[in-house]
C-alpha positions in Angstrom: 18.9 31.6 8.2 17.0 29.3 10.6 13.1 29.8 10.5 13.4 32.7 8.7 14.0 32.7 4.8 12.6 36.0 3.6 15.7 38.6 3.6 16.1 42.0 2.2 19.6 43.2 1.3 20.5 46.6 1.0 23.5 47.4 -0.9 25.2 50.4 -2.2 27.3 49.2 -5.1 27.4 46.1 -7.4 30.5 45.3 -6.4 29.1 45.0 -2.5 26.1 43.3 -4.3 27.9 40.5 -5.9 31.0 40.0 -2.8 27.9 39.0 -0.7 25.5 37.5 -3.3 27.8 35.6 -5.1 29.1 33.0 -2.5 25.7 32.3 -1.6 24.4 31.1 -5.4 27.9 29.6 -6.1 27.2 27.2 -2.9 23.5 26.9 -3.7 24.1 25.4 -7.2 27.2 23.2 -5.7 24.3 21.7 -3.7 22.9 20.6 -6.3 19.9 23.8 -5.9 18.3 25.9 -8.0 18.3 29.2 -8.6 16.0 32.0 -9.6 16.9 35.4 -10.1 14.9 38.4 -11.2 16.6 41.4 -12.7 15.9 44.7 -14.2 16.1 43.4 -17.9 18.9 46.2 -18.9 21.0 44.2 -16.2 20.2 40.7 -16.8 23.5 40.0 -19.3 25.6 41.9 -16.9 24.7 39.2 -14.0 24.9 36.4 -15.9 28.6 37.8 -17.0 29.1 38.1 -13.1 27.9 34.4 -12.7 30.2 32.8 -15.3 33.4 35.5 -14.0 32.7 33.2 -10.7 33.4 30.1 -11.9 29.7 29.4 -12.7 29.1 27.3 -16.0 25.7 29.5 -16.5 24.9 27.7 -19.9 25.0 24.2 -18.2 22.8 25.4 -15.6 20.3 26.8 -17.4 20.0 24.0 -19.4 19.4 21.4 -16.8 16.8 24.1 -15.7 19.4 24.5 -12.2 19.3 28.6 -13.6 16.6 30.8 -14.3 17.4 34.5 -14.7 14.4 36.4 -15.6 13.7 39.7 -15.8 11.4 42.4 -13.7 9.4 43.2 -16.3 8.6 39.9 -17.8 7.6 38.9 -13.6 6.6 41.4 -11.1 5.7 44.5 -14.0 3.2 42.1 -16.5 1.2 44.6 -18.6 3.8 47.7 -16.8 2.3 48.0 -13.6 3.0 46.2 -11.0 0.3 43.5 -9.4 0.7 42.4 -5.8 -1.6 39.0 -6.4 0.0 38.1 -9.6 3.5 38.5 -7.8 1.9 36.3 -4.6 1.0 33.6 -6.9 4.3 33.8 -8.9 6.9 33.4 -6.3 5.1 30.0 -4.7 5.0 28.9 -8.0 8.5 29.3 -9.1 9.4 28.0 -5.3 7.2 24.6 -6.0 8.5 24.3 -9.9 11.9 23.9 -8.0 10.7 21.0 -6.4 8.9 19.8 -9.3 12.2 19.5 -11.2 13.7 17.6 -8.7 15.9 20.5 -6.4 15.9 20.3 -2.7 16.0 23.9 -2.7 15.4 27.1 -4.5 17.5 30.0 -3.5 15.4 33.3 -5.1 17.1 36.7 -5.5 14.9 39.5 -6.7 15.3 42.7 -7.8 12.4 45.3 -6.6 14.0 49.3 -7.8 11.8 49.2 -11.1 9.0 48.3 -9.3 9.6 50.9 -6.6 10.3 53.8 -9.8 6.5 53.9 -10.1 5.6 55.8 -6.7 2.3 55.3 -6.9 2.6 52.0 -6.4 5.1 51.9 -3.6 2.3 51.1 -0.8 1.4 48.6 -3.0 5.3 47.2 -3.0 5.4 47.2 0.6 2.3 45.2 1.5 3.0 42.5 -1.3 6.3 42.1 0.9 4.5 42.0 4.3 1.8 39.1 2.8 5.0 37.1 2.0 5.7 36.5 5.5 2.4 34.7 5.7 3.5 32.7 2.4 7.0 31.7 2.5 7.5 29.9 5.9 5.5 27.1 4.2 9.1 26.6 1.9 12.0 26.3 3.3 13.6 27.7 -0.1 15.5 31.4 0.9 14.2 34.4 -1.1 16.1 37.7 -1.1 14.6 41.1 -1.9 17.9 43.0 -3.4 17.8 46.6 -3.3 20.1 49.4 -4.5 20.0 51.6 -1.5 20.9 54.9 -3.4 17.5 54.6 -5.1 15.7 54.5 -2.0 14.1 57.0 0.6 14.8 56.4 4.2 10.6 56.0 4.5 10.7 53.3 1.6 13.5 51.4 3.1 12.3 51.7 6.7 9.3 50.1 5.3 11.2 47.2 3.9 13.2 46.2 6.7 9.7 45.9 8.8 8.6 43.8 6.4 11.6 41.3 6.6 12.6 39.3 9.3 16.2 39.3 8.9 18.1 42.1 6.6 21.3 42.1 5.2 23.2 45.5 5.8 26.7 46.6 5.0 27.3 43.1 4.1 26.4 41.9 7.7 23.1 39.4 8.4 21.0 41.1 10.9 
C-alpha cells in the first residue's frame, strides 16, 4: 500500500468480498497483527464463520485480544444515527489500542451500507471519509472501507473513490 493506508473496496458479492479480504487478515494475524472489523450486526456470525472456514482459530484470537469483530451499530450508528466526530475519534482510538496491546499493526476493515441506508446522512458519510485522509497517515495501520456495490448509487460511490487514495475494484488495487 506504500504511503497510502486508507482503501475503499467495492465488491459485488461476498464470495468476491471474502477471495480478496480474506488473504489479507489471514496474513495480518500470521504477523502477529491485529485485527478489527466492523460489520452490520445481522452479518457479524456469518464473518466470523468465514474466518474460522479459513483456517483462522477466531476464539484464540479474540482472546489474546489479536480479534475484535464489532458491529456497525454498536460503532459508527451509537444512539441510531450516525456521528462523523464520534466515528473520527473512534477509529484513532481502536488504531492506538492496537499498539497499546502490544501489535505492530492493526489492519481495520469496516463496513459503511447501514450507515449509508439513512440518506440523509450520506453527505455526512462522505466527509467523515475525506477528514480521514487528514487522520490516518499519522498510523501506518491499513483501514478498509468495504462496500456492497449493489447498494450504492453511482453519485454515492463516485463520492467514495474521491475520498480514497487507492480503491480496490473487481478485485484489482488501483
Amino acid at each position: 500500500l506504500g504511503a497510502y493506508r486508507h482503501v475503499c473496496a467495492f465488491f459485488s458479492s461476498p464470495q468476491e468480498e471474502y477471495d480478496i479480504l480474506l488473504p489479507f487478515v489471514r496474513d495480518g494475524l500470521e504477523r502477529g497483527e491485529r485485527g478489527y472489523h466492523v460489520f452490520p450486526g445481522q452479518y457479524r456470525d456469518e464473518h466470523l464463520e468465514q474466518l474460522r472456514s479459513a483456517g483462522i482459530d477466531v476464539a484464540g484470537a479474540q482472546r489474546r485480544r489479536q480479534l475484535e469483530v464489532t458491529s456497525v451499530e454498536e460503532t459508527c450508528l451509537p444512539g441510531g444515527h450516525f456521528d462523523k466526530d464520534s466515528m473520527l475519534a473512534l477509529i484513532p482510538a481502536a488504531l492506538e489500542s492496537g499498539a497499546t496491546l502490544g501489535f505492530p499493526l492493526t489492519r481495520m476493515i469496516v463496513h459503511a451500507e447501514t450507515v449509508l441506508e439513512e440518506w440523509s446522512r450520506v453527505n455526512e458519510w462522505i466527509e467523515f471519509e475525506a477528514r480521514l485522509n487528514d487522520v490516518l497517515p499519522r498510523y501506518d495501520d491499513p483501514v478498509i472501507c468495504a462496500y456492497d456495490a449493489n447498494l450504492l448509487n453511482g453519485g454515492v460511490a463516485v463520492d467514495i473513490l474521491r475520498t480514497h487514495p487507492v480503491a480496490i475494484i473487481g478485485g484489482l488495487l488501483n
